[in-house]
C-alpha positions as CSV (number, residue, x, y, z in Angstrom):
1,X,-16.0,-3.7,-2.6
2,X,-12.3,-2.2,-3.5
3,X,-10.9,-0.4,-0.4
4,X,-7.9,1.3,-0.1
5,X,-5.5,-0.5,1.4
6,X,-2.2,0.1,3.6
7,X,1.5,-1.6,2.5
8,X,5.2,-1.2,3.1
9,X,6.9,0.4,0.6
10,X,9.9,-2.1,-0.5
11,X,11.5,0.1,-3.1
12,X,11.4,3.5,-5.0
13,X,12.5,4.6,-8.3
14,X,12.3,6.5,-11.1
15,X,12.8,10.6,-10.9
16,X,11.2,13.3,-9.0
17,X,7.3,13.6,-9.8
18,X,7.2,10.0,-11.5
19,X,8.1,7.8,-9.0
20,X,6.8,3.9,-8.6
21,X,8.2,1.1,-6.4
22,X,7.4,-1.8,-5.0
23,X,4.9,-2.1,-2.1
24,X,3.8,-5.1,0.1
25,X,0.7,-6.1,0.9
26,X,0.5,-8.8,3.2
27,X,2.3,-11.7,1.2
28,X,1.8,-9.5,-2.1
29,X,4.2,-7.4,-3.3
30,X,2.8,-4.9,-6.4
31,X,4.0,-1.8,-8.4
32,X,2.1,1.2,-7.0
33,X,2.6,5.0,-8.0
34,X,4.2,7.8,-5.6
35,X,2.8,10.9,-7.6
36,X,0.6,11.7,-4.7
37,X,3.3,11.2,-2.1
38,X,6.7,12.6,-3.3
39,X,7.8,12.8,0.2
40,X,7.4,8.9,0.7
41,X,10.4,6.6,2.0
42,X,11.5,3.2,1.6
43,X,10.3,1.5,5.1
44,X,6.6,3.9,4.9
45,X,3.6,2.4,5.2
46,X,1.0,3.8,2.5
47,X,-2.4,3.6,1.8
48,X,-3.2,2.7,-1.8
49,X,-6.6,2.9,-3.8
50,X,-6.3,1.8,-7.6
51,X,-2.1,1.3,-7.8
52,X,-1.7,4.7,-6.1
53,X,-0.2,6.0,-3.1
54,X,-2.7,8.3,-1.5
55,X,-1.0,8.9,1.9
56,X,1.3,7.7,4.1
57,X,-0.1,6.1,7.2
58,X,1.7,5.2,11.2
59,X,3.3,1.4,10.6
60,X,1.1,0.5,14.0
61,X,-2.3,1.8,11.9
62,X,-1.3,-0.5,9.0
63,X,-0.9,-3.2,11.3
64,X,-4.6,-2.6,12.8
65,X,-6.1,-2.4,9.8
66,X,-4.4,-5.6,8.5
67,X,-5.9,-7.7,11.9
68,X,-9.1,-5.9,11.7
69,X,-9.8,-7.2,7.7
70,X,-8.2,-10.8,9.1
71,X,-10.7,-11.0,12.1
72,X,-13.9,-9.8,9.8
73,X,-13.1,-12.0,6.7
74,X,-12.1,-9.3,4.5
75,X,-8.0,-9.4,3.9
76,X,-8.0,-11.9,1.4
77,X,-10.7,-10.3,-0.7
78,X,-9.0,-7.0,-0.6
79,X,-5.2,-8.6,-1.5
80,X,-6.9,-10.0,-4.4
81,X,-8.5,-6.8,-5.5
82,X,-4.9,-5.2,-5.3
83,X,-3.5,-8.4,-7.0
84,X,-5.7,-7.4,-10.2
């Protein structure tokens, strides 16, 4: 199962409309697209489905979520689905 999941965003670049950066999940850090949230800032926390941003989620959500998939078994499956 391929979930989105929530990261910090580490780093944006590129121009208006095409924007990528760098955003950390867990202990992995990947390339993910800002088309769908031009309004995002270095520090965000985002919630990402197939290397894009889909929304910009509270930082104490994202930290739930990441204890929530530690305590069920899940977060290492769903890093390495994001690591692919």
């Amino acid at each position: 199962m391929c979930l989105a999941i929530r990261g910090k965003v580490l780093e944006i670049e590129g121009p208006e409309g095409l924007r990528t950066g760098k955003v950390q999940f867990g202990g992995i850090v990947r390339q993910v697209s800002f088309s769908f949230v031009p309004e995002v800032k270095v520090g965000n926390y985002v919630m990402v489905h197939v290397g894009f941003a889909i929304s910009i989620v509270d930082a104490g959500e994202a930290e739930r979520t990441y204890e929530t998939l530690q305590n069920m078994g899940l977060l290492e499956a769903e890093l390495s689905a994001v690591a692919s």
